[in-house]
N, C-alpha and C positions, 0 to 999 in steps of 0.2 A: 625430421618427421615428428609430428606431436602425436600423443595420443589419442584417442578416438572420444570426444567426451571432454577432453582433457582444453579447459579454458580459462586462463589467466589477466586477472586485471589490470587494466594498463594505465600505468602514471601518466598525468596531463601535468604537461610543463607549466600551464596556465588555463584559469577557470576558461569552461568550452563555447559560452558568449565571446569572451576574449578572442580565441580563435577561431570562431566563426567569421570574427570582424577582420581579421588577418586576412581571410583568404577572400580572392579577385573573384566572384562569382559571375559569371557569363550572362546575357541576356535572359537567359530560362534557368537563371540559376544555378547553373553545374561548373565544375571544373573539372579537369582530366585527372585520372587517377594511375599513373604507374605501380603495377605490381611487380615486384623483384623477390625471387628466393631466396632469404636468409640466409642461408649454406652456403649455396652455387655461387648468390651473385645474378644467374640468370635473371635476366626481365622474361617475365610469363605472360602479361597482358595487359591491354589498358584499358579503363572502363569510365567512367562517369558517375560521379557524387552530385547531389543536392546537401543541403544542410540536417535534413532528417535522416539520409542515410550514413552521411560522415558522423552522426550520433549514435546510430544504431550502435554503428562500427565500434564506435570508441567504446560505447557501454557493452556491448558481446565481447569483445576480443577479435569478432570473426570478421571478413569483409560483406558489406554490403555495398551494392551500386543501385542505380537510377538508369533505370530502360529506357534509351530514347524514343524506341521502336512499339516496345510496348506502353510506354506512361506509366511504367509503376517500378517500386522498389523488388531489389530481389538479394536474395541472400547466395554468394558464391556456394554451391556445392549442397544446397538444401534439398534437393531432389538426387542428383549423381552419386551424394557423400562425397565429391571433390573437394572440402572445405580449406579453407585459409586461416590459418590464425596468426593474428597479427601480432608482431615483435617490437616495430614499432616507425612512428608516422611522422613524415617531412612534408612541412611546403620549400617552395624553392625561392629565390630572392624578391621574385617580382610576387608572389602571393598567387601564379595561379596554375602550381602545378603541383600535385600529390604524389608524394612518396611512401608505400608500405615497404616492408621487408616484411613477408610472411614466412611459416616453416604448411607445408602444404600435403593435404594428405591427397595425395592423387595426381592428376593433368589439370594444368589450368585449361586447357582448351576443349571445345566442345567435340574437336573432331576428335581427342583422343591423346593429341601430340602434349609434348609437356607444356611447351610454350606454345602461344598465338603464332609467335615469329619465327617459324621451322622453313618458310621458301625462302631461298636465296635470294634475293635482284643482284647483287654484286658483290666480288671480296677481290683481296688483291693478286693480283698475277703470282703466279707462282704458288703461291698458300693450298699446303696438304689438307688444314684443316679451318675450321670457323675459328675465329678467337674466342676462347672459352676462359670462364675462371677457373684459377691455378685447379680446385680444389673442387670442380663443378663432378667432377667422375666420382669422386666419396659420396658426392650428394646421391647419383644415379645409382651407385651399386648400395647403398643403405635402403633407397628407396625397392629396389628391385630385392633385397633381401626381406623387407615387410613382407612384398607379395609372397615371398615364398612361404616365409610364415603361416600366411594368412588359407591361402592357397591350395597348398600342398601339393604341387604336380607330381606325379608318378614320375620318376625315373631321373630327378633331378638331384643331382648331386648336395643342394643346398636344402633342402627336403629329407635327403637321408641323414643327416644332419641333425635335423631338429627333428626327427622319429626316434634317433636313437637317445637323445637327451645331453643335458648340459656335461655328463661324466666323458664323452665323445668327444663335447667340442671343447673340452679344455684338455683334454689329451692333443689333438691337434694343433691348439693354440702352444702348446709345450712342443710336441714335435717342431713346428715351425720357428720358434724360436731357436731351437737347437742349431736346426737349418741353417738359419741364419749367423748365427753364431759362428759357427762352422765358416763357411762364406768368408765371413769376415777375415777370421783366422788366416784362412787362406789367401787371401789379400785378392780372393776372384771377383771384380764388380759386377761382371754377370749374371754369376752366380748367384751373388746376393742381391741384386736386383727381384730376380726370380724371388728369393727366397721371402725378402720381405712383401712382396706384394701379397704372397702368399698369407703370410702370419697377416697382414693388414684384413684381409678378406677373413678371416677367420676370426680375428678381433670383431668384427663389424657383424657377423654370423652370433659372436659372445655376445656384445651389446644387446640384439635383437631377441635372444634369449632371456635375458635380464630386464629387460623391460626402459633399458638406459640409451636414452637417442643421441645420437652423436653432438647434439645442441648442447648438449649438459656438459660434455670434454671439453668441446671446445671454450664454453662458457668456466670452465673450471681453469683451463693455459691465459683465459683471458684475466681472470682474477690473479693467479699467478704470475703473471708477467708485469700485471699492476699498469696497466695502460691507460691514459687520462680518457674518461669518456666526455664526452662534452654533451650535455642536459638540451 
């Protein structure tokens, strides 16, 4: 989740004539644009660029498409506050298909849902659930923790929280560690199943406090780890 406002400039691998002439542009100019969550993994929606909006794009940070329906340029989330900011932008081999990875303040879709692609047509026999990224639920409950922030429902647990102040949730954060701790000691997986998920949710309650979005951690384990990126 970025913050509100909060928009960063993005390195071109190569001058944006250059890559204008990369990509396969269709009879009316456009190519498809995939959009994927940063975090999750999730694909959120697919939309359509021209070359004046794939500029926009690159010079805001934010996503911009090309309306087939209306004929004109539109900015994700400039009315809703749905916004996109983008992390960063692929074509695919043949040149004529767009990759973002954004971090996303809101629902991609218009009806509400996170993603476009929430109906079913088919998954495999048997299967409890949709295949999802490992790590797609951190994404939902950070997200769902903003709102609480932002928000403030009466009578929510994650709300009494951030009423009483950061001396609460680092008491908590200390309690469930303990928790955990414990658990372990104990040699219960159970238990400390529970326990951690618990401190995990209360970390992610800390962060949102702090003003620190989980993009930052994991971007800090990713510097640590020392992992080739490839440009």
């Amino acid at each position: 989740m970025t913050t509100d406002g909060q928009n960063q400039a993005l390195r071109l691998s190569q001058p944006l004539e250059e890559l204008l002439q990369q990509i396969r542009w269709d009879d009316q100019g456009l190519v498809p644009a995939i959009v994927q969550d940063a975090q999750s993994r999730e694909v959120l929606m697919l939309a359509y660029m021209n070359k004046e909006s794939l500029g926009k794009s690159l010079e805001s940070g934010q996503t911009w498409f090309w309306s087939r329906s209306r004929s004109e340029l539109w900015n994700k989330g400039a009315t809703s506050g749905n916004t996109q900011q983008i992390r960063s932008l692929s074509y695919d081999c043949d040149g004529d298909t767009l990759l973002m990875l954004v971090d996303r303040n809101g629902p991609a879709c218009h009806t509400g849902e996170d993603s476009c692609f929430y109906r079913t047509a088919a998954e495999l026999e048997g299967s409890t659930e949709l295949a999802r990224g490992r790590f797609e639920v951190l994404a939902e409950l950070e997200r769902l923790i903003g709102e609480r922030y932002k928000e403030r429902p009466e009578g929510a647990y994650t709300t009494y929280l951030f009423e009483k102040g950061i001396d609460k949730i680092l008491k908590k954060v200390g309690e469930e560690t303990a928790e955990s701790i414990i658990a372990a000691k104990n040699g219960d997986n159970d238990e400390l199943r529970l326990e951690v998920s618990d401190l995990i949710y209360h970390l992610l309650v800390l962060l949102r406090e702090r003003d620190l979005p989980l993009n930052d951690i994991m971007a800090e384990l990713e510097r640590r780890h020392e992992r080739p990126r490839r440009d």
